[in-house]
N, C-alpha and C positions, 0 to 999 in steps of 0.2 A: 761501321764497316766490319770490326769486327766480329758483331753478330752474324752478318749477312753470309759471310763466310762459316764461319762455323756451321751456319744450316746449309750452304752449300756440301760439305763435306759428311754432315749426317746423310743426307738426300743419297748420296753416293749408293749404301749397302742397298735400301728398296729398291731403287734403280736398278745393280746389277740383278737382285733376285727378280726382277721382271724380266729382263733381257736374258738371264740365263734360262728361266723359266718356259718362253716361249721357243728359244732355239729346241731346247730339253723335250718339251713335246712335242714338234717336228721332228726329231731325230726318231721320235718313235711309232711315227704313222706313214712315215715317207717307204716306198717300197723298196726290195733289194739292198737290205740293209745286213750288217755283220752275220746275224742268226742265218738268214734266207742264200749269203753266199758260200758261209758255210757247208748247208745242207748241199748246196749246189755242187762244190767242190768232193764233199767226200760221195756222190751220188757219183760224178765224174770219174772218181777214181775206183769205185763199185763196179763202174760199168767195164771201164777201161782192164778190168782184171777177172770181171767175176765173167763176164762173156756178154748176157743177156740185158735187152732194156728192162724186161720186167724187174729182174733181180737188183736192175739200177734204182729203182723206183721205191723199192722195199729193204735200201739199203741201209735205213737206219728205223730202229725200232723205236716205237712212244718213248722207252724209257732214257735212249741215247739224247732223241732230242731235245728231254727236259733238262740233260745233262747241259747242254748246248747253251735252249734258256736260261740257268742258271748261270753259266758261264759267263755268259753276255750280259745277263740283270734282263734278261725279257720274263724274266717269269715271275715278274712282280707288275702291281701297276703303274703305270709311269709316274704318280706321283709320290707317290712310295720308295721305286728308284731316285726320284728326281731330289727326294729330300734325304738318303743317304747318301747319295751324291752331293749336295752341301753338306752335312754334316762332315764328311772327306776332307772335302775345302777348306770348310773353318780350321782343320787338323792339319793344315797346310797338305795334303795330299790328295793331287788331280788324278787320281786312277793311273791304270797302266794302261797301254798302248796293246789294242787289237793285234795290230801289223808287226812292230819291232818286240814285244812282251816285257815292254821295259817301263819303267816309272814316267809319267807324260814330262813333270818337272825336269827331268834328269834328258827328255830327248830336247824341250823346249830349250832351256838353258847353252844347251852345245850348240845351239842356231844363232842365239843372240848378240855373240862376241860381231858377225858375219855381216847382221841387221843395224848393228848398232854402229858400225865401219861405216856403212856407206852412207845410213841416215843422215850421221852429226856432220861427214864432210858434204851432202847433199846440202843440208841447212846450212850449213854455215856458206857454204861456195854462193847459196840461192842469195842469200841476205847482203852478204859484202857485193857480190857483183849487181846484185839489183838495186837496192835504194842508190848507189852513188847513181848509177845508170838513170834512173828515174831522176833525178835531182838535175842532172844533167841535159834528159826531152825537156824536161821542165824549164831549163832555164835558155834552151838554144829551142825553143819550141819554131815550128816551122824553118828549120832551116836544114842545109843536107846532112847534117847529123843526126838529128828527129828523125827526117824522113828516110836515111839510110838505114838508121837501128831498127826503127818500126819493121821495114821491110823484113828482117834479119831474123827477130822477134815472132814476126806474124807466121812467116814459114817455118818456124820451128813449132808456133802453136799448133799449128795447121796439121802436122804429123805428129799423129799416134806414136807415145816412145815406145811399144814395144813394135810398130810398123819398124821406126828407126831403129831399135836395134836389128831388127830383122838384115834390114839391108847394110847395117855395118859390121854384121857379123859375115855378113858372104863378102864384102867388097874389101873393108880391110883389113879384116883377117880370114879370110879362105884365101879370096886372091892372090890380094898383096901381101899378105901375110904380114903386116907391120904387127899386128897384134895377136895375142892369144884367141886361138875360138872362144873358150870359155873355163871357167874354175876361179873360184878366189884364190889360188897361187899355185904354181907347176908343183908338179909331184916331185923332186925335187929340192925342194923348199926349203928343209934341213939342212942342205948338204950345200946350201950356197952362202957366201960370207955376209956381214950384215950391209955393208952396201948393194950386194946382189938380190940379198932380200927386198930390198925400197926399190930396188930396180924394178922385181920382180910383181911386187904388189902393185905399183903404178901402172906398169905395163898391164894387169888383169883388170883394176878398176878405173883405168881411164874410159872403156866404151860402154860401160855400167852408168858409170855419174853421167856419162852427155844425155843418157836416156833417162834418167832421174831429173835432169835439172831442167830439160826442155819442157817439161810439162807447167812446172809451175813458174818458170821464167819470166812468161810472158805475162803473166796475171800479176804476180806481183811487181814487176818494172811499170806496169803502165795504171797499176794502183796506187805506186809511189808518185808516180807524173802527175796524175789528175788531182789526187789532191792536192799537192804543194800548188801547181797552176791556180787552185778554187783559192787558195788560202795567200798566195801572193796578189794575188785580184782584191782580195779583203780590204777593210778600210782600217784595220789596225796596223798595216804592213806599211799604208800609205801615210798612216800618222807619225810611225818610225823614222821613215827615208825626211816626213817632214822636221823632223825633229832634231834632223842631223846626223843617223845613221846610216852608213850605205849601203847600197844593195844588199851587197855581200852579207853585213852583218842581221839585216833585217829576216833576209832569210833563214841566218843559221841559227839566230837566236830566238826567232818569232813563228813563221812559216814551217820551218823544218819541225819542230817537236809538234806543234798543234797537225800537221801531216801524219806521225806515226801512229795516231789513234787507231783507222784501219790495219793498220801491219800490227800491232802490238794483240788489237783483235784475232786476225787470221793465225798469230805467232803457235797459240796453244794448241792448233788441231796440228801442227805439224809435230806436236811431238809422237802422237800414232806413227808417224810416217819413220820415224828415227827406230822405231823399235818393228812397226812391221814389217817394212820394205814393200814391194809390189810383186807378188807372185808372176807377173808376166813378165817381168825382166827378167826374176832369176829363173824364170824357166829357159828362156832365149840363151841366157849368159851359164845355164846349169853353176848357178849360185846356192848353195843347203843353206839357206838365210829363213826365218822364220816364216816369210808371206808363203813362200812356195812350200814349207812346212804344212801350212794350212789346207793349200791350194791339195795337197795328195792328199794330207786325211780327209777332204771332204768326197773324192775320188773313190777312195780305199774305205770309207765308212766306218774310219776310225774315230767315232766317234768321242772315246774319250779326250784325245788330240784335237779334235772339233770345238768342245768345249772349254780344253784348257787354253787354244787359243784365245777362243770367243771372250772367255773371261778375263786375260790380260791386256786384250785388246781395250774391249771397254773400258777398264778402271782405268785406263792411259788418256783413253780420247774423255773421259768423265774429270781428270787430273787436270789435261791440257786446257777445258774449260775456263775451270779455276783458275789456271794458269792465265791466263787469258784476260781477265776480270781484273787479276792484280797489275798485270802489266799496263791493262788502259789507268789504271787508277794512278798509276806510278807516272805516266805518259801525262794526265791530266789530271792534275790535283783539282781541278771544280767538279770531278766525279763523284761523287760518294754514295754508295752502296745503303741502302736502308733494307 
């Protein structure tokens, strides 16, 4: 096992250099890109001063815009950019940033504290209220408990969380104003005492997590149901209760752990989720959390921000794998990895 791991973890660096590789040449064939808005912008402000279109048109000379290329790294071939752009990397340095002129590392890092707030209490909220929930259809299966939760469940799958925040940003907080429109914490902040603060922090990310947690709620509660039901069905569960143990314990010590194979599975790709966040929430909620970090450089063609996401993203969802691998094996000791 582990061997099987260790090449997991080799696998890693080829991996991202293909993934990087491929975003890396797309960045440099797709139109209206950094160079092209540039020229656009300073043409714009040629015209806007200098009077004429023509003079707009010839507002920057051969020489200005190899300056521009250079600037940008277009005046190399993209594979040529694409491998001092690793060579950066290895150097721990993701370039600067188009838009803000600042180091990508040093904008990325200021998001993360933001992403990583809502992720961990997103997981963690998801997991403790799901598996008991699931344990519970499972064991009141067909009764109005099952079928009240399902109902409860299925409409919240059924809506789009950034739909739902939509409409709980105009209803409870425009309206009724119980909550904040939006921000991770009032401006303010400072100036309030440390229980005002927990006040204050609750109050902004309570209508953030309902929209984070609706999505994957439903998948995993009725993930944790279906299988414990396959696995109380089993004939090892029936040999237990024969044997003298009750319900209760058969479950908890037989059925329940051979159940969390799939959730131990699903567990590792949630960790992207803790570090990314969803650009569509924190756009709704005007959250500066990483996803929505992403979501404008790819808007703004900031590309270096493009790929230093790109690249943390991956190594997380390539981690959480791993991550994932260990966890069934710990879950299921007849696993073994060759």
């Amino acid at each position: 096992m582990r061997d099987y791991f260790i090449r997991r973890l080799l696998l890693i660096p080829p991996t991202l250099v293909g993934i990087t590789l491929i975003v890396f040449f797309i960045t440099r064939i797709v139109p209206g890109g950094p160079l092209e808005q540039a020229i656009a912008e300073m043409q714009m402000f040629s015209a806007q001063h200098g009077g004429s279109a023509g003079a707009s048109s010839a507002a920057l000379s051969e020489s200005q815009i190899k300056e521009l290329k250079a600037y940008y790294g277009f005046d190399k071939p993209w594979y040529t950019a694409y491998g001092l752009w690793l060579m950066k990397v290895l150097q721990g340095d993701l370039g600067t940033s188009y838009r803000y002129n600042e180091p990508v590392w040093d904008i990325i890092k200021t998001r993360f504290p933001i992403s990583i707030f809502y992720g961990v209490l997103t997981v963690f909220l998801t997991y403790t209220l799901c598996i008991p929930l699931g344990i519970l259809k499972a064991i009141k299966h067909r009764t109005w408990i099952d079928n009240a939760s399902s109902i409860t469940v299925f409409i919240g799958y059924a809506i789009p969380n950034y739909v739902l925040g939509s409409l709980l940003v105009v209803f409870l907080a425009a309206r009724l104003e119980w909550f904040p429109m939006g921000g991770f914490v009032s401006d303010n902040f400072e100036e309030l005492t440390a229980w005002g603060k927990v006040l204050d922090l609750i109050q902004h990310s309570t209508l953030p997590l309902i929209c984070y947690l609706v999505g994957s709620f439903a998948f995993l509660t009725l993930l944790m149901k279906n299988n414990l039901m396959d696995h109380i069905a089993a004939d090892y569960v029936r040999t237990a209760i024969a044997k003298g143990s009750s319900f209760k314990q058969a479950i908890l010590k037989h059925a329940f752990r051979n159940s969390l194979i799939p959730i131990a599975t699903n567990f590792g790709q949630n960790i992207t989720l803790i570090f990314t966040g969803s650009f569509l929430i924190e756009t709704i909620f005007d959250i500066n959390g990483f996803g929505l970090l992403g979501y404008t450089s790819i808007l703004d063609r900031d590309y270096p921000i493009v790929m230093g996401v790109l690249l943390l993203a991956s190594i997380l969802l390539l981690l959480g794998n791993i991550l994932s691998d260990i966890l069934v094996a710990i879950v299921d000791p007849r696993i073994r990895f060759q």
